[in-house]
Backbone bond lengths (Angstrom), bond angles and torsions (degrees), N, CA, C in turn:
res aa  C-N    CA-C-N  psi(-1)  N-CA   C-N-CA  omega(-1)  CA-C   N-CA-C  phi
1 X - - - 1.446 - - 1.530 108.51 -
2 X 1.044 138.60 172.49 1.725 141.39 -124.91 1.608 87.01 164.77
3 X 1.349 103.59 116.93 1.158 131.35 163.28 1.494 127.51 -66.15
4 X 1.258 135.89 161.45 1.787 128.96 157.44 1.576 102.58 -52.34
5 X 1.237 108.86 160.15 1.324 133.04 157.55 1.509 98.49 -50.32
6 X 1.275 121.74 160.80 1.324 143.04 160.14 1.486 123.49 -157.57
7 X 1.534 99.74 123.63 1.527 93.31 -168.06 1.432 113.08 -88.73
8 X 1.647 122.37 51.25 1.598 125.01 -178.95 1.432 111.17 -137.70
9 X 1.394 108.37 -157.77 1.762 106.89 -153.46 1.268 90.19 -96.99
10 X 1.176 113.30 157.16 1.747 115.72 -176.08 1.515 98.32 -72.66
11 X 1.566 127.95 154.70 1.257 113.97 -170.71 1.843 100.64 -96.60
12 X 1.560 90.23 152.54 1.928 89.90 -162.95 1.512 95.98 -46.47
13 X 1.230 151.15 -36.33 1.946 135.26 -147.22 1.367 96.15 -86.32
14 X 1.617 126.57 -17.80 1.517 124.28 -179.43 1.149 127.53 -93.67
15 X 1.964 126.18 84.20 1.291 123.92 -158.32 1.538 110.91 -54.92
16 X 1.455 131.39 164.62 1.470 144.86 171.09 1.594 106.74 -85.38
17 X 1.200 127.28 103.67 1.537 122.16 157.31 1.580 122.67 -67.23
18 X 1.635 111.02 -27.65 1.116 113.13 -149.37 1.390 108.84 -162.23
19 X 1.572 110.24 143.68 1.354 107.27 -161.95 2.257 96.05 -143.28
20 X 0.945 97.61 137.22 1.319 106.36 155.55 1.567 136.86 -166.03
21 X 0.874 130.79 166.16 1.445 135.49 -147.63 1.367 127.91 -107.81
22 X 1.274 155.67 139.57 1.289 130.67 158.77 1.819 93.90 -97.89
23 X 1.429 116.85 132.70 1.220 123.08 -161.61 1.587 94.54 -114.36
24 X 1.457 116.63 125.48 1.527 107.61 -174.46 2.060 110.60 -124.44
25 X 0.970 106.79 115.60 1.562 107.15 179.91 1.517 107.91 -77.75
26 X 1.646 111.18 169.16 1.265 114.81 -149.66 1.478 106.17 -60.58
27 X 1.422 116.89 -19.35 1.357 130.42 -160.16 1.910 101.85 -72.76
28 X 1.355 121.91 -28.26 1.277 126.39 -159.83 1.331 128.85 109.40
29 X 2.071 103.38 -13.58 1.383 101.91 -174.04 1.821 101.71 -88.26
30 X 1.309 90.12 177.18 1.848 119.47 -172.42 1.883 94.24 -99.56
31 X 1.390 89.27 149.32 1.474 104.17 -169.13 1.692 87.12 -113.47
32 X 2.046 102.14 134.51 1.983 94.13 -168.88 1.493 72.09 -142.67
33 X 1.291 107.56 134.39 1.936 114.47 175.82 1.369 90.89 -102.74
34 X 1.525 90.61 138.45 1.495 127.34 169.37 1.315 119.37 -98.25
35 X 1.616 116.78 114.51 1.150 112.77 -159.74 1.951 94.98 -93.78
36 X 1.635 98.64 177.85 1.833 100.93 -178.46 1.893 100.48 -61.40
37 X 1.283 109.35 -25.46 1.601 93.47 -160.35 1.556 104.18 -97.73
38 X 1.596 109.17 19.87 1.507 106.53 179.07 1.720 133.94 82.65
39 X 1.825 92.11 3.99 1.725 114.88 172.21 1.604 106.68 -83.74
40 X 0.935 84.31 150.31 1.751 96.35 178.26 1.933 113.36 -100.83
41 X 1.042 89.13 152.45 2.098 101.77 167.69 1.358 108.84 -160.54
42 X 1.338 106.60 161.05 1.379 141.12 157.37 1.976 102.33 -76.45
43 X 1.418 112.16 136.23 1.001 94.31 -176.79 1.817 112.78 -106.60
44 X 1.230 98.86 139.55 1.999 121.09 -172.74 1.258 114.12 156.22
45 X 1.014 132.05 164.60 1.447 160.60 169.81 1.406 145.09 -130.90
46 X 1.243 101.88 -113.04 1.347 113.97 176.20 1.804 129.60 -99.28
47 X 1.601 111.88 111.41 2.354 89.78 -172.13 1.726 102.13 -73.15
48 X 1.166 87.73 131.23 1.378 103.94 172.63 1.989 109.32 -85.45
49 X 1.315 121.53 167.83 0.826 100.19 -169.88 1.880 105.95 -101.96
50 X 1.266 100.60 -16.60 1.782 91.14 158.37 1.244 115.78 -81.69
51 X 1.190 139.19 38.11 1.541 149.01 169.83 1.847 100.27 -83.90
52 X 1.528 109.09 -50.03 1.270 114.27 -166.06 1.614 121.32 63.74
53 X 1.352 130.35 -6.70 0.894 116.29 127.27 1.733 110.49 -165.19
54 X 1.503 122.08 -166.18 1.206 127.32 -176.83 1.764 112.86 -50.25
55 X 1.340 106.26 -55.93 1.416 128.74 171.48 2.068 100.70 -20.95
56 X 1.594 64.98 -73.15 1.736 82.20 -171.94 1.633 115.56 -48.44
57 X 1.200 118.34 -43.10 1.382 123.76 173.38 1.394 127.88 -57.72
58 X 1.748 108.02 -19.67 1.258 107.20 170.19 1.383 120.71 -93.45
59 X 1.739 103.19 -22.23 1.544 100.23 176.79 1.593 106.84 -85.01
60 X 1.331 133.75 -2.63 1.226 128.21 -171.75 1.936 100.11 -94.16
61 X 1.600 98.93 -38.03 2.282 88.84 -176.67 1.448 83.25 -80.82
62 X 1.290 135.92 -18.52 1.680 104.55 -167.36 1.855 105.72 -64.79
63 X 1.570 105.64 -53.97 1.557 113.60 -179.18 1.620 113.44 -49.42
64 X 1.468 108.65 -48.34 1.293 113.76 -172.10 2.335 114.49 -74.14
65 X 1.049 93.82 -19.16 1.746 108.63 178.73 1.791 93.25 -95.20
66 X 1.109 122.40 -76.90 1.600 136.90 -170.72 1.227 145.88 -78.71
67 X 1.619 89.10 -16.75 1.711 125.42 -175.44 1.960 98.37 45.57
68 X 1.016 130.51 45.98 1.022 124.55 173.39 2.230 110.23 -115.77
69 X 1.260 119.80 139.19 1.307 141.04 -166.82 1.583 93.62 -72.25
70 X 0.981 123.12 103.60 1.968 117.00 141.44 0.803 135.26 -107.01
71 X 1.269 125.76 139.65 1.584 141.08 -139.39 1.642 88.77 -111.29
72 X 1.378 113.09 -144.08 1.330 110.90 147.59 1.160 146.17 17.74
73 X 1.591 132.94 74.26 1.498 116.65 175.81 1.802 105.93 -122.08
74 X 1.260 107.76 156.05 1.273 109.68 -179.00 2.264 91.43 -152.84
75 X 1.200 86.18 141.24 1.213 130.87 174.04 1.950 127.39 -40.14
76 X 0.774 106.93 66.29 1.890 110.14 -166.54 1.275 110.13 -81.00
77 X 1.148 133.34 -15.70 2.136 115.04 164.82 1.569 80.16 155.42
78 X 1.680 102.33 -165.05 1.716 122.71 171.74 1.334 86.71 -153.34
79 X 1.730 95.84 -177.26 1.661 111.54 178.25 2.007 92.95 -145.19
80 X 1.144 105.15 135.52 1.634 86.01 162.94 1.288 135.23 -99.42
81 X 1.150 138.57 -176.99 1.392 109.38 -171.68 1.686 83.25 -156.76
82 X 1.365 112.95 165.39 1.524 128.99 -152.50 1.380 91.43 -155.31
83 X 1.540 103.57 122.46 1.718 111.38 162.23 1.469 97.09 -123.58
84 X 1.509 104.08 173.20 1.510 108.36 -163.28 1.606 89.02 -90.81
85 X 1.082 146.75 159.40 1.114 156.61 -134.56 1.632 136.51 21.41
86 X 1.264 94.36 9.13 1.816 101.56 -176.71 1.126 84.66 -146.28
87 X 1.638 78.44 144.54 1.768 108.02 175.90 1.433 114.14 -55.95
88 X 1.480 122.96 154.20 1.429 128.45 168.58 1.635 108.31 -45.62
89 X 1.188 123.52 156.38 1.532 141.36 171.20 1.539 98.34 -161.05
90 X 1.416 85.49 163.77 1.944 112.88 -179.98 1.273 77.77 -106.34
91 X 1.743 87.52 162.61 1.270 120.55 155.18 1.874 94.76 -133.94
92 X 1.648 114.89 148.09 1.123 117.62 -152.23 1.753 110.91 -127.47
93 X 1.002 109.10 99.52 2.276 89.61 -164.45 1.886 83.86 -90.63
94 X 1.525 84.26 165.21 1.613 101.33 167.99 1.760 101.86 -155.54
95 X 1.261 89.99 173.80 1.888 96.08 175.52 1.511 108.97 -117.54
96 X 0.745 117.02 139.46 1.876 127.80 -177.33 1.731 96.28 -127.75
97 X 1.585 99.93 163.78 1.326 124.32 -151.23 2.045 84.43 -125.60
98 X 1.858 126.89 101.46 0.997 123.30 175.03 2.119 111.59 -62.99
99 X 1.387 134.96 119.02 1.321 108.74 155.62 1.149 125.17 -95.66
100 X 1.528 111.03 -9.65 1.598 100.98 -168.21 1.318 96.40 -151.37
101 X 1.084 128.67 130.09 1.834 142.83 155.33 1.987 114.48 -80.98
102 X 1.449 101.10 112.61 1.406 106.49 179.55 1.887 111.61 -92.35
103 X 1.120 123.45 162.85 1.345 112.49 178.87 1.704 102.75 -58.29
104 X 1.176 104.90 141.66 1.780 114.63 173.84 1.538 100.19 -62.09
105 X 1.808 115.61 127.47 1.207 110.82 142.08 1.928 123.66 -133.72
106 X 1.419 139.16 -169.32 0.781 119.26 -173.61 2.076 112.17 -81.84
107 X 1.113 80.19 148.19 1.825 101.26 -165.03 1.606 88.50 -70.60
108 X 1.426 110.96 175.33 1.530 111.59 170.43 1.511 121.77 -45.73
109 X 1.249 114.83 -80.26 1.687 94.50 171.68 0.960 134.91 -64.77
110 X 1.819 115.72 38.40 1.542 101.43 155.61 2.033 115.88 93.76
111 X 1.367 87.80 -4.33 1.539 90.16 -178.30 1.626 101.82 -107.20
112 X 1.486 96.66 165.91 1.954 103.25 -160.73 1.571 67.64 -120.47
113 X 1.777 132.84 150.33 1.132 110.33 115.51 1.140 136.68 -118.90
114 X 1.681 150.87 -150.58 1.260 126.52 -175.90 1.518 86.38 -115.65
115 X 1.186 107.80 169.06 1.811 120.35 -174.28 1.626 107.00 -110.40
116 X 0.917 145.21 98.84 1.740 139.40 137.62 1.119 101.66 -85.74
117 X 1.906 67.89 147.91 1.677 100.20 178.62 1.407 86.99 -112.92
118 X 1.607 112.95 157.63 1.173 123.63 -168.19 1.441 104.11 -165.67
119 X 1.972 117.11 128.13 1.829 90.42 168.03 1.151 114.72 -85.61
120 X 1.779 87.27 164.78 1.380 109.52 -150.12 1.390 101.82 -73.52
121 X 1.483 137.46 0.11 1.162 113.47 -174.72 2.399 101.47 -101.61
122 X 1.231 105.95 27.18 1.704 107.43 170.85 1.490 97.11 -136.68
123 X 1.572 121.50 23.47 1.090 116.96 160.14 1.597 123.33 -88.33
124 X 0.738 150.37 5.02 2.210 164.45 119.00 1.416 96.16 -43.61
125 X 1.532 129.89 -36.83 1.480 87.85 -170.28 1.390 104.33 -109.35
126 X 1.733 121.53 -7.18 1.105 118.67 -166.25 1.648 93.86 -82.25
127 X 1.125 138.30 -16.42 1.056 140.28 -164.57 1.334 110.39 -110.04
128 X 1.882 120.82 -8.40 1.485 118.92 171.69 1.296 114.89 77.53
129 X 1.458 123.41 -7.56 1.595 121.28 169.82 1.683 142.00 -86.23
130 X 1.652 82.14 32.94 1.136 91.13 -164.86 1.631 152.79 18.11
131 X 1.523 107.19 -116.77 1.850 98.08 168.29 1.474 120.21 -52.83
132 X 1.135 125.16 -39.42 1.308 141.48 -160.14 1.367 115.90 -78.62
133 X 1.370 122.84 -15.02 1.230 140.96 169.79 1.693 102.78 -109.49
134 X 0.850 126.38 -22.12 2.100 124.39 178.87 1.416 93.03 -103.00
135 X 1.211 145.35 19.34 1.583 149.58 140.52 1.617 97.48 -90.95
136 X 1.060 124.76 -84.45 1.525 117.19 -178.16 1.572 127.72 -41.95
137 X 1.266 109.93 -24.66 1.600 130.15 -177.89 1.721 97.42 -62.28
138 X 1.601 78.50 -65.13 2.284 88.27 -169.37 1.332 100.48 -37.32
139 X 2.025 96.57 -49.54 1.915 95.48 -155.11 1.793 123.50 -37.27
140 X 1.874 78.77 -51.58 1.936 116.32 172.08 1.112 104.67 -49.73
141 X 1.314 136.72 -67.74 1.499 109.90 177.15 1.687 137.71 -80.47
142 X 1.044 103.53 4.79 1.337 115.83 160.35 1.629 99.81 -68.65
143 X 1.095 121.67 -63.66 1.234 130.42 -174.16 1.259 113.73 -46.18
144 X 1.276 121.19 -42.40 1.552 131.70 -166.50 1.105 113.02 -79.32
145 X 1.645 118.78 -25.72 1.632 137.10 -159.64 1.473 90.65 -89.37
146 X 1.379 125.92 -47.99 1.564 119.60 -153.63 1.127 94.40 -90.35
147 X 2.155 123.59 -66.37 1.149 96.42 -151.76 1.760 112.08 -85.33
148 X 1.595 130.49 -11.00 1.032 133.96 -169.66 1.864 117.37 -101.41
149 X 1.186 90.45 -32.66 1.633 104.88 -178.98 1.484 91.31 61.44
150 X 1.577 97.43 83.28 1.364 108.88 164.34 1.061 99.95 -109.91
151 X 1.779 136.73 164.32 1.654 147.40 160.18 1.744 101.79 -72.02
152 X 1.005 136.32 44.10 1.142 113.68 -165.36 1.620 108.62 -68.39
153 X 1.700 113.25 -25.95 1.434 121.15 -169.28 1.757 103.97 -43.41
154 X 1.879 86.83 -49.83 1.397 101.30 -151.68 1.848 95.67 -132.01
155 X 1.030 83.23 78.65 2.118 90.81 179.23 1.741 104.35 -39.40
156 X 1.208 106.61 134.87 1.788 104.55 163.19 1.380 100.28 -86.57
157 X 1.015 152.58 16.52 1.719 149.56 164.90 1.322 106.14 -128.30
158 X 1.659 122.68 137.79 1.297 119.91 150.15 1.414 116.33 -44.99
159 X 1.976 87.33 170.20 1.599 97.21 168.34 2.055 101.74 -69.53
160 X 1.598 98.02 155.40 1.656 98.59 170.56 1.279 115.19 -173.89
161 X 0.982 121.61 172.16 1.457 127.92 -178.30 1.403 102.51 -90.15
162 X 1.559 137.52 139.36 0.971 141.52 -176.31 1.659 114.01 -119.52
């Protein structure tokens, strides 16, 4: 079971399994990895514990999945989620600020993926996550508008493969 969205700090007794990002380039668009079999993600995973913190975990799978630089991250809510034999955990989204795109290569296990950019406001459906992703989307561009003065409304670049 999977909780509502919540736009606050995970509370300290609820560990983080999982972290991912809405990743936005200077243009306003959202960064969505393309996997080999044609599935889509947000890119993050797992906090490691030499990460030191969440932040860090998103700028470390973004480089290591996307090879792309983030500057900037700030914090957009969690949801928790409950399976029947394991304890509750969050999962945690945030928005990061892309500065630099490196040539794509394969990440540790061996997987390449491809990079679109996409704006951020057809990223919920291109990705199928409906409400739960168009709550985190708004948060992200609120975020992007004030503190970065990103276009996210109105991207100056198409959507594209990068």
């Amino acid at each position: 079971m999977v909780s509502a969205w919540r736009l606050a700090l995970v509370p300290g007794h609820l560990p983080v399994a999982r972290v991912h990002g809405l990743l936005l380039d200077p243009a306003g668009r959202c960064l969505i990895q393309v996997h080999a079999d044609r599935t889509t993600s947000l890119p993050g995973g797992v906090p490691e514990p030499r990460d030191g913190d969440l932040f860090s975990t998103l700028r470390r799978e973004a480089w290591e999945e996307n090879q792309v630089v983030v500057t900037d991250v700030v914090h957009l809510g969690h949801q928790r989620v409950e399976h029947p034999g394991r304890e509750p955990y969050a999962q945690v989204g945030l928005v990061g600020r892309i500065c630099r795109f490196e040539p794509r290569r394969p990440d540790i296990d061996g997987r390449t993926y491809h990079r679109y950019l996409a704006p951020l406001a057809d990223v919920a459906a291109l990705l199928g996550w409906g409400g739960t992703l168009t709550v985190q989307a708004a948060a992200a561009a609120r975020v992007a508008t004030r503190l970065w003065h990103l276009p996210v409304d109105a991207p100056t670049r198409p959507a594209a493969f990068v």
